[in-house]
C-alpha positions in Angstrom: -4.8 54.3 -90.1 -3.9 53.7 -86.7 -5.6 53.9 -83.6 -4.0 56.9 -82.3 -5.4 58.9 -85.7 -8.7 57.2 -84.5 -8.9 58.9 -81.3 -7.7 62.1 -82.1 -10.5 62.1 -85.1 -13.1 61.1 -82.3 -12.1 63.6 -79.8 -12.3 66.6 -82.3 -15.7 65.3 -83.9 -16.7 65.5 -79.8 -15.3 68.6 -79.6 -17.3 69.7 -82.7 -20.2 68.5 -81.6 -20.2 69.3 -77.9 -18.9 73.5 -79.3 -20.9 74.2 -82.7 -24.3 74.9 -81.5 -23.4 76.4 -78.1 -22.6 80.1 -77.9 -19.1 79.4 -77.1 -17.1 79.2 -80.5 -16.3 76.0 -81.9 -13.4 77.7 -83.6 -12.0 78.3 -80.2 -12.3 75.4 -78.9 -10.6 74.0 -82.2 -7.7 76.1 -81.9 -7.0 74.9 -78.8 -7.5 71.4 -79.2 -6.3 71.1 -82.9 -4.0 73.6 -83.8 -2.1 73.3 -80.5 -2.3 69.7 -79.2 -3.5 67.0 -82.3 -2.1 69.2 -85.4 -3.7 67.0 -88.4 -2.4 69.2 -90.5 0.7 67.7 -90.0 -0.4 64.5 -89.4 -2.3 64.3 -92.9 -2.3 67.6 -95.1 -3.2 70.9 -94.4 -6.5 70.4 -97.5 -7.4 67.4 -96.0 -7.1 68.8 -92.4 -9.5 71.8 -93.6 -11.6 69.1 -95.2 -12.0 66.9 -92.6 -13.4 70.0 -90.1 -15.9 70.5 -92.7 -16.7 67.4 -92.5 -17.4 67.0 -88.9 -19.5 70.3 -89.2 -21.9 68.3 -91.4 -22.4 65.7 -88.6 -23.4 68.3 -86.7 -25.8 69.8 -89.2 -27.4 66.8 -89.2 -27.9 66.2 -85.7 -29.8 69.5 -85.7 -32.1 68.5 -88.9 -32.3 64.8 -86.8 -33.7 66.6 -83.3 -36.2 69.9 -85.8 -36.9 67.3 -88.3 -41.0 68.3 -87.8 -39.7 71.6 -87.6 -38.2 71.2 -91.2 -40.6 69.0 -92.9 -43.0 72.0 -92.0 -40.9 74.6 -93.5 -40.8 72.6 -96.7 -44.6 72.0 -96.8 -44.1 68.1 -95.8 -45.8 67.9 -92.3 -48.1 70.0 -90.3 -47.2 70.6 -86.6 -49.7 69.8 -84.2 -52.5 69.4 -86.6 -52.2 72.8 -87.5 -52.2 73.8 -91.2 -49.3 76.4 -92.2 -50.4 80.2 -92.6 -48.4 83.2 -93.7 -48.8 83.6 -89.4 -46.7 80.7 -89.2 -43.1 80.7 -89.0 -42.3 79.3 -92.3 -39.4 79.4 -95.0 -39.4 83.2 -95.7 -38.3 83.5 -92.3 -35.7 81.5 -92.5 -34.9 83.4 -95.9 -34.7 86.4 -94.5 -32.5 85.5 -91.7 -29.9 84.1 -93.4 -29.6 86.9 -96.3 -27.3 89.5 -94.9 -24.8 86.2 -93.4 -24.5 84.2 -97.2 -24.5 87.6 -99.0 -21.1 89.1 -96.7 -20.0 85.7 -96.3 -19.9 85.6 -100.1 -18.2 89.0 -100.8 -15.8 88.6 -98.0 -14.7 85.3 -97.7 -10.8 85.0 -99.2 -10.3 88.5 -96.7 -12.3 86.4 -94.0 -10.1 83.3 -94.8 -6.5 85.5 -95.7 -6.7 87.7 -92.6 -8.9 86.7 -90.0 -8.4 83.2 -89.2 -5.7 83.3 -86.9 -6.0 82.8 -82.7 -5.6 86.1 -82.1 -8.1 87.3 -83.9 -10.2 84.5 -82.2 -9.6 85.6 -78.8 -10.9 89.4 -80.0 -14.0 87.6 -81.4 -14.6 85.4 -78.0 -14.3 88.8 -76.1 -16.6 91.3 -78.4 -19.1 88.0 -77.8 -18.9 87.5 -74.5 -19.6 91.9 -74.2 -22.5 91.6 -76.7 -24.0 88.4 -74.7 -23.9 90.2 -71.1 -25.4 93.3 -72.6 -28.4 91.0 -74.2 -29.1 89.3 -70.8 -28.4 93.2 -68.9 -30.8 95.4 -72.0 -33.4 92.0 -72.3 -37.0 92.7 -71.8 -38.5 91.1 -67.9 -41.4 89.6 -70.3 -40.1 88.3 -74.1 -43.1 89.4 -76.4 -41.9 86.5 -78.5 -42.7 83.0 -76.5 -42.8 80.7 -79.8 -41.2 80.1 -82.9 -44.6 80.9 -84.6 -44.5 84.8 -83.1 -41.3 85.5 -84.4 -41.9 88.6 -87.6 -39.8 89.5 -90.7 -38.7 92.5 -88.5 -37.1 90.0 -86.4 -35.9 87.6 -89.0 -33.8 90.4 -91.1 -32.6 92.2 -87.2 -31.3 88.9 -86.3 -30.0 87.8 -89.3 -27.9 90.9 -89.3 -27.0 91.2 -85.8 -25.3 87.5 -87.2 -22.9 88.5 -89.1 -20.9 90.0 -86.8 -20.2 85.9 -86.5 -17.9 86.3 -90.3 -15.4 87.4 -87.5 -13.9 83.8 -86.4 -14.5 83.1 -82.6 -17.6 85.4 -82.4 -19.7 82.7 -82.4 -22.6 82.6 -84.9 -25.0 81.1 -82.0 -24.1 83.2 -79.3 -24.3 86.3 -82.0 -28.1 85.5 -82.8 -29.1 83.9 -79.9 -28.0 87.6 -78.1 -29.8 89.3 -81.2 -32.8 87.6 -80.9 -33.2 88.3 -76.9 -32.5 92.0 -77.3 -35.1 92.0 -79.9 -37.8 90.7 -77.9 -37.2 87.2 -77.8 -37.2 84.7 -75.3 -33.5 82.7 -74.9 -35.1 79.6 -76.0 -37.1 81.0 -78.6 -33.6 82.7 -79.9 -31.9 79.7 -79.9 -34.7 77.4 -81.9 -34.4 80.3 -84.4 -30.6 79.8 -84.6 -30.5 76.3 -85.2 -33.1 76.6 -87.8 -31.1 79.4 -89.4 -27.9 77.2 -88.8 -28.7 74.8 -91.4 -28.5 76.3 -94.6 -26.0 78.7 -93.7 -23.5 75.6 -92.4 -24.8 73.2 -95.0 -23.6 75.7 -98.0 -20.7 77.2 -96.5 -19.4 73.3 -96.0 -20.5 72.3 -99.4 -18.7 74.9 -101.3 -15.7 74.1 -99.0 -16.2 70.3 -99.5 -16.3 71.0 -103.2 -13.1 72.9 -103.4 -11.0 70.7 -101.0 -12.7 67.4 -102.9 -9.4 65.9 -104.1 -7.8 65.4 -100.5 -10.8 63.3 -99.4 -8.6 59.9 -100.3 -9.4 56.2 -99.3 -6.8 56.4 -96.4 -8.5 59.0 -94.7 -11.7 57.7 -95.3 -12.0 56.1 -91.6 -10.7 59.2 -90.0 -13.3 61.0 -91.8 -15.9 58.7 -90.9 -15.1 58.7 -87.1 -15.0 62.5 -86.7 -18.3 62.6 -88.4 -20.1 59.7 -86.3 -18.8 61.6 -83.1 -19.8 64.9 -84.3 -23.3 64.0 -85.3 -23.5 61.9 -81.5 -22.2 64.6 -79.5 -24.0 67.2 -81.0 -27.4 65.3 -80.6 -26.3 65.4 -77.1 -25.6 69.1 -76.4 -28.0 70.5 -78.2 -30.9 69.1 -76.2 -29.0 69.7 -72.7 -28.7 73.4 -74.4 -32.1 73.9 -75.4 -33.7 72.6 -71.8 -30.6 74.9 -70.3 -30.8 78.4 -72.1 -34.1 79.6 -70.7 -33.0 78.9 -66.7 -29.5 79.7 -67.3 -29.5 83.0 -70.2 -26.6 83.5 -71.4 -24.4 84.9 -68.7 -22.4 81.8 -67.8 -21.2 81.7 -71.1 -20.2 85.2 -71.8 -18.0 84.3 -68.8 -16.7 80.9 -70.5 -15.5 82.9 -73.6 -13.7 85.1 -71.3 -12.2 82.3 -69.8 -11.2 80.6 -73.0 -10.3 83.6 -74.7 -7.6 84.3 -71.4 -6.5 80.4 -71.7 -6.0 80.9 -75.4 -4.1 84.2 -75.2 -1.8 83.9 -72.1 -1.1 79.6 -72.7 -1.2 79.1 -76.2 0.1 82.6 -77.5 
């Protein structure tokens, strides 16, 4: 393992990190940065390539379970927050549940078609486009007042509208985030409110999609590869501890506008550079 191999590991796991939990698609950003500059799939193997973005998702799963760990110690019945003692008027695990239903069940049915057919850049750049349009119309339809301020408000309505309105992020480059974040606003959210939801809702959903694909792709994780692995995933969980509190004090000040403009922008860099 060389030095160069090092660097490239540590500047995807940043771009992981800095991408996963921002509504501006990580698998964009990846395209760009892997597929067309680094290439580890040629530099290692194309299974251990696959593996090794897995891996650096899980960094950044952890950073989010590291910065909500209250937040998750409640759900699971561990910790009370702020004293208080959890209620079915709390936002607790059948929330969380409900959310991430529609995503794992779709996600299940559809994955080889989701893997065969829509991972490719081009279909990314339609997916950072029909993102960007559903974020603008969230921030243009959104309520002047949320009605939901807090975590705690949010209802099983909600939950099941959100977790819906997130799987239009099976389509690569739609951005998971930027798909429930948007969801949650037009439902009567407020942006920051939206975004704790996602993150919470991001951990089971990224934890079992990336330990089914560890599972399958097990045999190209070799002791060679084990520092590249190790990097990527140390930068990831770094980076995204980083991002995701500059995100979270952003959101409500900045909506998501800005963004929607980004993935425009990327999606244009992607298609008339790289295509």
């Amino acid at each position: 393992m060389n030095l160069w191999e090092l660097f490239v590991a540590f500047i995807l796991g940043l771009v992981e990190g800095m991408t996963e939990f921002a509504p501006i698609s990580s698998t964009g950003h990846m395209i760009i940065v892997d597929d067309f500059l680094f290439q580890t799939k040629k530099m290692f193997s194309q299974e251990a390539a696959n593996t090794f973005k897995v891996v650096i998702q899980l960094g950044s799963i952890l950073a989010v379970v590291v910065l909500m760990r209250d937040r998750f110690l409640n759900l699971l019945s561990l910790k009370k927050i702020k004293g208080q003692t959890v209620t079915e008027n709390h936002f607790n695990l059948f929330h969380v549940l409900i959310g991430i239903l529609p995503f794992g069940i779709l996600g299940f049915l559809f994955e080889d078609y989701i893997d065969t057919y829509l991972f490719s850049a081009e279909r990314v750049v339609i997916g950072l486009v029909l993102g960007a349009i559903l974020m603008l119309t969230a921030d243009w339809f959104r309520r002047s007042k949320p009605r939901t301020e807090t975590v705690d408000q949010i209802t099983f309505k909600q939950s099941l509208s959100v977790g819906l309105i997130q799987c239009f992020a099976l389509w690569p480059g739609f951005s998971r985030s930027g798909s429930t974040i948007s969801g949650g606003v037009l439902l009567g959210m407020s942006h920051r409110v939206a975004a704790d939801f996602t993150f919470i809702m991001a951990v089971p959903i990224m934890a079992g999609a990336s330990g089914l694909s560890l599972l399958k792709n097990w045999d190209s994780i070799t002791v060679d590869v084990l520092p590249f692995f190790a990097v990527g995933f140390i930068s990831a969980f770094l980076f995204a501890l980083v991002s995701i509190r500059f995100f979270l004090k952003l959101i409500n000040r900045i909506k998501l506008v800005p963004f929607a403009l980004y993935r425009l922008v990327l999606a244009a860099v992607i298609y008339f550079v790289f295509l």
